[in-house]
C-alpha positions as CSV (number, residue, x, y, z in Angstrom):
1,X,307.2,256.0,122.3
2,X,306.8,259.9,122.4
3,X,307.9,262.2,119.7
4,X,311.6,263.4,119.8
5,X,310.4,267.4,120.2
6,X,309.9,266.3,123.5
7,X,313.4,264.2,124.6
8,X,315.4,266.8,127.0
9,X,317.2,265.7,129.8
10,X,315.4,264.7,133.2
11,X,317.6,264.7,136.3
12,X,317.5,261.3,137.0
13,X,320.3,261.3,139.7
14,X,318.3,264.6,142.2
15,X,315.2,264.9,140.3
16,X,311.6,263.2,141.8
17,X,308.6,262.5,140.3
18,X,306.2,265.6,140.6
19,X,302.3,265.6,140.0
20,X,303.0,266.9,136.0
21,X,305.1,263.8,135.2
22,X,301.4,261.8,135.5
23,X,299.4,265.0,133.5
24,X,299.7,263.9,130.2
25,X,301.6,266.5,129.0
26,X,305.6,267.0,128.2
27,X,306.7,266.2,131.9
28,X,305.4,262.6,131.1
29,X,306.9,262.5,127.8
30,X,310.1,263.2,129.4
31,X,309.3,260.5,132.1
32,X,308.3,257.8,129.9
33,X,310.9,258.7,127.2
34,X,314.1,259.3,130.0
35,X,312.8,256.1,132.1
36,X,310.8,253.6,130.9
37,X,311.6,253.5,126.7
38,X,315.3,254.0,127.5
39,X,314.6,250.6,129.6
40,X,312.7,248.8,127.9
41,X,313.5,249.4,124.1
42,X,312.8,247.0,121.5
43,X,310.6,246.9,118.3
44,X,306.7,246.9,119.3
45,X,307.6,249.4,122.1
46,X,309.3,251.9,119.7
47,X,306.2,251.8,117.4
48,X,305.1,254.5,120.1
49,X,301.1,253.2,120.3
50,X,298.6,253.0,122.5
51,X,299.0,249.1,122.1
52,X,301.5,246.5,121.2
53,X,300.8,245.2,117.7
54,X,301.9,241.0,118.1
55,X,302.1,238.3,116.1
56,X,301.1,235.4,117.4
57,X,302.8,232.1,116.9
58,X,300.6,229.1,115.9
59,X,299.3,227.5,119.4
60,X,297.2,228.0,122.9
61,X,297.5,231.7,124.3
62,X,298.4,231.8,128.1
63,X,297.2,235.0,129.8
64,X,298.0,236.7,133.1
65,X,298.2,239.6,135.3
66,X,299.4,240.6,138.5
67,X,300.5,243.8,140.7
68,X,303.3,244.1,143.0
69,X,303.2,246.6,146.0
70,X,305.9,245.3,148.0
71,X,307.6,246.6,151.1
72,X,310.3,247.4,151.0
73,X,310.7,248.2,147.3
74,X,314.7,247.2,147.7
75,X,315.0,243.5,149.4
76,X,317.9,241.1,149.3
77,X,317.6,239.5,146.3
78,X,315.8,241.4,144.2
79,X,313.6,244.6,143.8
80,X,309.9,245.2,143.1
81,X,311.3,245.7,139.4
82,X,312.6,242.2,138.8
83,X,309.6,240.5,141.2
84,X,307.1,242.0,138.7
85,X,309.3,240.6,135.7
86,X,309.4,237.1,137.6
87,X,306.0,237.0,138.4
88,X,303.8,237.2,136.0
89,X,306.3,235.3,134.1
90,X,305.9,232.3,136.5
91,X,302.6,232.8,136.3
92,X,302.1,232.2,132.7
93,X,305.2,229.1,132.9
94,X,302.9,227.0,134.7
95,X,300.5,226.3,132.1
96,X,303.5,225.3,130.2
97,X,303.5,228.3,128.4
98,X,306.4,230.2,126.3
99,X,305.7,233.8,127.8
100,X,306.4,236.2,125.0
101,X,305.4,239.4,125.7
102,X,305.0,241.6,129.1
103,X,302.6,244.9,129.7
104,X,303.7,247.0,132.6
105,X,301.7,249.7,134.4
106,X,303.1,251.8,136.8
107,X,301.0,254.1,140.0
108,X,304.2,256.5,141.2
109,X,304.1,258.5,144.6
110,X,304.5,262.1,144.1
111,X,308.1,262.9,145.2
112,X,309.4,259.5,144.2
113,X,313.3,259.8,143.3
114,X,313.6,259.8,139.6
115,X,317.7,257.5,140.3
116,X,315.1,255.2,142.4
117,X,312.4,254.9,139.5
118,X,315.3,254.2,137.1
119,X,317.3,251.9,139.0
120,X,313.7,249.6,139.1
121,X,312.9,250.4,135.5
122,X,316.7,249.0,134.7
123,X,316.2,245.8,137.0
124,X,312.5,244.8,135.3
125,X,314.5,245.4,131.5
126,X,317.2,243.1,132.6
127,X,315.0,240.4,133.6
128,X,312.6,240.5,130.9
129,X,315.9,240.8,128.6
130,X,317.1,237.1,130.9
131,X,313.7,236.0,130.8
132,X,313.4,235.9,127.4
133,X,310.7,238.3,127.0
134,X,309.9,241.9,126.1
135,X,308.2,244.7,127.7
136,X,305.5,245.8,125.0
137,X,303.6,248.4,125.9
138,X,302.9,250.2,129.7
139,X,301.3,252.9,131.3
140,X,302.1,255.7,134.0
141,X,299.8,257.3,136.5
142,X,301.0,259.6,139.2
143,X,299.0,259.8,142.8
144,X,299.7,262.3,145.1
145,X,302.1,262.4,147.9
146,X,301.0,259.7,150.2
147,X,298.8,257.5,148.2
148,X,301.3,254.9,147.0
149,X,303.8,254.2,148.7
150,X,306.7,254.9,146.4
151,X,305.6,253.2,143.5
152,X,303.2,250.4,142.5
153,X,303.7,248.0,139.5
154,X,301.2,245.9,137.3
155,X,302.6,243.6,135.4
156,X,300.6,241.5,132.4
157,X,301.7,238.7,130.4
158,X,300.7,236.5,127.0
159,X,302.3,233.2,126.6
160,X,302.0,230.3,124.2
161,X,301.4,226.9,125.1
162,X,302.9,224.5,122.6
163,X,300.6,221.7,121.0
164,X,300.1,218.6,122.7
165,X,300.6,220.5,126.2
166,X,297.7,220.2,128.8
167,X,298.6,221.3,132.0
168,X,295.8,221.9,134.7
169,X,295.1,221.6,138.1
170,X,291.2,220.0,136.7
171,X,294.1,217.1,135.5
172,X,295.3,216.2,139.3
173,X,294.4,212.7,140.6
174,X,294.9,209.9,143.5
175,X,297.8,208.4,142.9
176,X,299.6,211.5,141.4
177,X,303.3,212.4,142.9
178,X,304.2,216.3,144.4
179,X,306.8,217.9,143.8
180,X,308.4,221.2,144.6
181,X,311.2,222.5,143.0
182,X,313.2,224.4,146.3
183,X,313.7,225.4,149.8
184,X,310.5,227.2,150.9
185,X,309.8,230.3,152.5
186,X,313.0,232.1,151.7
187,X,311.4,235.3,149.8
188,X,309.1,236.0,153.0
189,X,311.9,235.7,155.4
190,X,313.7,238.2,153.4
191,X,311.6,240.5,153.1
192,X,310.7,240.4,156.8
193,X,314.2,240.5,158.0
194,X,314.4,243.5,155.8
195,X,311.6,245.6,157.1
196,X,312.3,244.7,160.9
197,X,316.1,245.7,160.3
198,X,316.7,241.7,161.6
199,X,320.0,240.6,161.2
200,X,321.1,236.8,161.0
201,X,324.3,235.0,160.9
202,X,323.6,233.9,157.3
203,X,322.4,236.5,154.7
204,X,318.6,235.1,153.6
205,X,317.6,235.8,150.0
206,X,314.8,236.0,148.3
207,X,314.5,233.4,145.9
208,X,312.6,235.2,143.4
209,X,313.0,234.0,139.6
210,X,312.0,233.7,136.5
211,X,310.8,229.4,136.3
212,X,310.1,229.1,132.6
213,X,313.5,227.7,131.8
214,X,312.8,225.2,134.6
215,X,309.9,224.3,133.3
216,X,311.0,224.1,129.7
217,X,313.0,221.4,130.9
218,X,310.2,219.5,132.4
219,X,308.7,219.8,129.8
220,X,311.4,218.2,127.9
221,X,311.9,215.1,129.8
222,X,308.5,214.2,128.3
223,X,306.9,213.2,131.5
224,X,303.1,213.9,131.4
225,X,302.9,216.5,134.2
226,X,299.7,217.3,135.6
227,X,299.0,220.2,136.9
228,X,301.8,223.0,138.4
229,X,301.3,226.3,140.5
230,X,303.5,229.0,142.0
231,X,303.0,229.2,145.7
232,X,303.0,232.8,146.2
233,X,300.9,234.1,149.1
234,X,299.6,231.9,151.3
235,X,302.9,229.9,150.5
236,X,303.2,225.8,149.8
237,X,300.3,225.4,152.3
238,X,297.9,227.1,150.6
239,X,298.5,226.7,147.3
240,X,298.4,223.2,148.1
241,X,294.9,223.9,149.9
242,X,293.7,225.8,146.7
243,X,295.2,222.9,144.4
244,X,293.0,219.7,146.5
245,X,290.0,221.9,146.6
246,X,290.0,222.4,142.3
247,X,290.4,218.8,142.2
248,X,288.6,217.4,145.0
249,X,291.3,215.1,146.2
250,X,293.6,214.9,149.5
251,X,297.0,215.5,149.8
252,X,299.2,214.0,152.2
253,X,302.8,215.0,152.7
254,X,305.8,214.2,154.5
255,X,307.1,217.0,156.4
256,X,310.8,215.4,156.8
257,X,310.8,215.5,152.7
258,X,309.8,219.4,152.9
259,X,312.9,221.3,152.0
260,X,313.2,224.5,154.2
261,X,316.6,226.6,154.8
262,X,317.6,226.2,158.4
263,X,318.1,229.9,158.6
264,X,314.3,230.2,157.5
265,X,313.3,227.8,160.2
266,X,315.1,229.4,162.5
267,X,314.1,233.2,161.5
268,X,310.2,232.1,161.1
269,X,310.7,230.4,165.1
270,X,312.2,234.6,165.9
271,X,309.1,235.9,164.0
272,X,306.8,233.8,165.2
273,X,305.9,232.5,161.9
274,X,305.5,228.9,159.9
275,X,307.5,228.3,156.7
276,X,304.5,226.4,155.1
277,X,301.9,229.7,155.0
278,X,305.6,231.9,153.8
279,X,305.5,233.4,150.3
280,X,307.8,232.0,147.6
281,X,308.5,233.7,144.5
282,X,311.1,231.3,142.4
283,X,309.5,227.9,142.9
284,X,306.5,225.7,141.8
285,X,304.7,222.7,143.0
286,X,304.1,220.1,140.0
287,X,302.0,216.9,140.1
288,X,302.7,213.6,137.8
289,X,301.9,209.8,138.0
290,X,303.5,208.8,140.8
291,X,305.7,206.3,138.0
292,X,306.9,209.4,136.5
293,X,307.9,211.3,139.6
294,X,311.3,210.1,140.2
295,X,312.3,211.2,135.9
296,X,310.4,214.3,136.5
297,X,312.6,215.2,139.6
298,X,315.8,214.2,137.8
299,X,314.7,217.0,135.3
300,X,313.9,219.4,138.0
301,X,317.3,218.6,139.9
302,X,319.2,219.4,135.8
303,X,318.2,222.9,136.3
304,X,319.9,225.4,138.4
305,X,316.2,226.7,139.6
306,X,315.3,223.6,140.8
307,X,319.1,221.8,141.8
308,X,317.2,221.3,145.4
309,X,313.6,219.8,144.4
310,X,312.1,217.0,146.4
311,X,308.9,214.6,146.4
312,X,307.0,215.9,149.2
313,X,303.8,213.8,149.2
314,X,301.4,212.0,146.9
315,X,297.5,212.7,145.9
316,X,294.5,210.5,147.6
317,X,291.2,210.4,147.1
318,X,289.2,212.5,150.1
319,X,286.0,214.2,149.6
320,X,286.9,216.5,152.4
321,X,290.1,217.9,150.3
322,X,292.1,217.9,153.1
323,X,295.9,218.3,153.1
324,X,297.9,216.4,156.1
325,X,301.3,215.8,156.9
326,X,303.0,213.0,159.0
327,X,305.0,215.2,161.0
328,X,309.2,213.9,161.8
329,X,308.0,213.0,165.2
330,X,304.9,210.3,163.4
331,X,302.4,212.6,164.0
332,X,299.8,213.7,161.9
333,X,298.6,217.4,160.6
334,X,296.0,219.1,159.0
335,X,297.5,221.6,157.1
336,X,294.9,224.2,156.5
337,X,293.8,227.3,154.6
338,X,295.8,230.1,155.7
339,X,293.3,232.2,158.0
340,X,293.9,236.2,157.7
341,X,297.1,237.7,156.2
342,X,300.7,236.1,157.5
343,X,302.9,238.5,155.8
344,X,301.4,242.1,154.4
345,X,303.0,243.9,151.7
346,X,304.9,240.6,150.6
347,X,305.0,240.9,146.9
């Protein structure tokens, strides 16, 4: 990645990240050759480009990108290194996609701790390395003290969806089955107990991880699956929201069938919040025939990502695109867009 003149010693356990280390000159050749190749080694990579040179196996290329500026950067769970990692590979899973290949750009604060910037660099190369993917090619940029937060991470990923596989929200339909593969809300939670030093009697952790081994078995059980998403921000509610709205069709659930961690429940009732609208970061929503949906959740329940899926509802026709939900008590709800920002800084 940078030429071996320039490979001396950083002090990656006292040393921070000063304004040279984005200049361009040997301070980022020490950077990116102490931190980031040391991490993320494999063959493209060490070609030492300006671009990854891939070859591309024979089917439908699945393309992403995403950028993480959580807070805080450390969270039970995981770190902003790993989230990066799991996101954008999520992202490109739920076309049905093999993700291959990751690109990672990174916006470091000026006086960032070079032990921090490793320990995040070591977290997103084990992922990848679990995930089945490599980190290809990157870039670093350093802003002055102030301007970032600690650090800021874009992630971008190419996939390949197999023959034969057509996944799409455009594919939903009355009738359909919906599915989600875990408890909601856990990776919000988290994070907010975190950053208001909250303390519960049982540990909540972000559920962040990598889905493409879930959905690789999925995809396996040969049930034609319609359309699958991520609920990220804006959580289950408004992915769901997003989802009817691409489709024009309703969605009515069953809120006793929703899965959601009592300890989440309870933590969202101390920060006055509601699990639906809570960012998730290791689950997916998927839609099938409603005669496929109880082999498609025996697949789910095979996988260790998805040992706690559930049926939460079914797809109806509705011009108006509205998602309800009979509530536990026989009520009914509109479950709306979510209106403003619920949780800042989330992912």
């Amino acid at each position: 990645m940078t030429d071996k003149k320039f490979r001396q010693k950083l002090d990656l356990r006292n040393g921070r990240v000063d304004m040279t280390h984005g200049s361009g000159g040997r301070a980022m050749a020490q950077l990116i050759d102490s931190v980031f190749a040391a991490s993320f080694d494999n063959p493209a990579l060490a070609e030492g480009n300006d671009q990854a040179r891939l070859s591309l196996p024979k089917g439908c290329v699945a393309f992403s990108t995403d950028s993480f500026v959580v807070s805080p950067l450390f969270f039970p769970g995981g770190d902003i290194g790993s989230l990066a990692v799991h996101g954008t590979v999520n992202d490109v899973s739920m076309s049905g996609a093999e993700p291959l290949w990751l690109s990672a750009g990174f916006i470091i604060e000026e006086g960032f701790e070079l032990s921090q910037l490793l320990l995040i660099a070591q977290s997103m190369a084990e992922a990848a390395r679990k995930c089945g993917v490599s980190v290809v090619t990157g870039d670093t940029k350093v802003v002055e003290r102030g301007k970032a937060d600690g650090v800021f991470i874009n992630t971008s990923g190419i996939g390949i969806i197999p023959d034969g596989i057509d996944i799409s929200v455009k594919r939903i339909k009355a009738g359909d089955a919906v599915l989600v593969s875990g408890p909601i809300g856990d990776h919000g939670v988290a994070i907010m107990s975190k950053r208001e030093s909250l303390s519960f009697d049982t540990e909540i952790i972000s559920d962040s991880a990598p889905l493409n081994g879930l959905v690789e078995r999925m995809i396996a059980s040969k049930v034609d699956i319609h359309a699958m998403r991520d609920p990220t921000r804006g959580g289950l509610a408004t992915a769901l929201n997003e989802m009817a709205d691409a489709a024009n069709v309703g969605i009515r659930l069953e809120e006793k069938d929703i899965p959601i961690r009592l300890s989440v429940k309870s933590a969202s009732e101390v920060l006055g919040l509601d699990p639906l609208y809570i960012a998730n970061e290791g689950r997916l929503i998927a839609f099938c025939a409603a005669k496929d949906a109880q082999k498609l959740l025996e697949a789910m329940r095979s996988h260790e990502h998805g040992a706690e899926s559930s049926i939460i509802g079914n797809v109806v026709e509705d011009k108006r695109n509205f998602v309800e939900m009979r509530t536990t008590l026989g009520g009914r709800r509109i479950v709306d867009w979510l209106a403003g920002e619920q949780l800042p800084r989330i992912c």
